[in-house]
C-alpha positions, 0 to 999 in steps of 0.5 A: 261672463266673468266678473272680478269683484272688489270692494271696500278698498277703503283708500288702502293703495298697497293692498289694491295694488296687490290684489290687481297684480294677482288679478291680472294673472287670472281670467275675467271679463271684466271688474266691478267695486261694491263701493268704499273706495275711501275711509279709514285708508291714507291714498283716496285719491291714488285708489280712486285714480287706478279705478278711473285709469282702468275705467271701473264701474262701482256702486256707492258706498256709505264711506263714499257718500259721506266723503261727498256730502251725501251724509253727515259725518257725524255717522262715522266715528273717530278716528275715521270721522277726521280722515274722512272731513280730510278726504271731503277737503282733498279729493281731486274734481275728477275723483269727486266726480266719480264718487257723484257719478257712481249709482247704488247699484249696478245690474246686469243680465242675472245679477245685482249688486250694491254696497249693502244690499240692492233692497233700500240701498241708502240705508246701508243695512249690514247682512251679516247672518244668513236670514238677513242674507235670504231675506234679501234674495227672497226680494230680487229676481236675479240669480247672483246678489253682490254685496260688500260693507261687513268686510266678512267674504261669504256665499249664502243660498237662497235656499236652506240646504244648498251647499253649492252653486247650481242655476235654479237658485239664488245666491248672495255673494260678499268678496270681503275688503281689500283695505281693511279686512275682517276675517282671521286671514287678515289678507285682502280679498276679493272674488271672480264670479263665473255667471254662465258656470255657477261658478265663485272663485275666493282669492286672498292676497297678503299686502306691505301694511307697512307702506299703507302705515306709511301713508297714514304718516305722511298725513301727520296721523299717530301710529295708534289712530293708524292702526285702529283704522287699519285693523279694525 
């Protein structure tokens, strides 16, 4: 099985366009989301819109859920605190729905995955060096752990000293965001996770920044606050 993992598109359309367009050239099996499919970005509607087009299962992310009233905005600072009160007031029913619908986490055959971590996935831990990675595949029994939030792609074995991926041992796998990188690359990111080959497959796509700044207009936001959002 060949999986395509996106995650943190944070409502940035022209950077999930981009990384569907290098996708679809690729091969897989099928697609998933680590979550976040809102916050910080202008289009909410319109990423959650292709998603639900192209029927893409996803986990819930932290930005997601405070978009729904899962948890409180006072969590999210600003700017971000107000796009998110405008996305709460504007998602369309349908896309609210499928921000309800989505789990914490997703499981199938050898792998888990989750927004932060597939341990406590509500609390919204971000594991960001590998002894909080480990730590994490030292609790799960599948072989593959899919993670996103820290926006940092990476692979981290369970054990110490595997430096590539062999069946026999575990790995925690973060493709990094789409919407709002950030690594020095500064492109958007995500992966293909070959689950029978052991095999990772990193893919990062440059996207218009123009055209999502555009959108940060079009909803009366200031330049300043835009770029903070974007690059943060």
């Amino acid at each position: 099985m060949r999986i395509a993992v996106l995650s943190d598109i944070h409502a940035n359309l022209p950077a999930l366009n981009a990384c569907l367009q290098k996708l679809d050239t690729l091969s897989y099996d099928r697609i998933i989301s680590l979550g976040d499919q809102v916050g910080y970005g202008p289009y909410p509607n319109e990423v959650i819109d292709v998603l639900r087009t192209r029927e893409i299962p996803t986990v819930l992310g932290n930005h997601d859920a405070g978009a729904i009233g899962r948890i409180s905005l006072r969590m999210f600072r600003k700017p971000n605190y107000s796009l998110l009160a405008w996305t709460r007031d504007n998602l369309t029913p349908e896309n609210r729905a499928y921000l309800l619908e989505a789990p914490l986490t997703l499981q199938e055959d050898n792998w888990i995955a989750a927004h932060a971590s597939p341990v406590n996935p509500d609390q919204w831990v971000y594991l960001n060096s590998a002894p909080l990675c480990r730590d994490v595949l030292s609790l799960i029994e599948q072989d593959f752990c899919l993670v996103g939030h820290t926006h940092i792609p990476g692979v981290v074995a369970g054990d110490m000293g595997v430096y590539r991926m062999i069946p026999g041992h575990r790995y925690l796998i973060n493709p990094g965001s789409i919407g709002q990188p950030r690594d020095s690359s500064g492109k958007a990111s995500f992966g293909i996770l070959d689950t029978v080959e052991f095999r990772w497959e990193h893919h990062q796509v440059d996207w218009p920044r123009k055209d999502t700044l555009k959108g940060y207009d079009r909803l009366g936001i200031n330049l300043n606050d835009a770029r903070q959002m974007l690059y943060m």
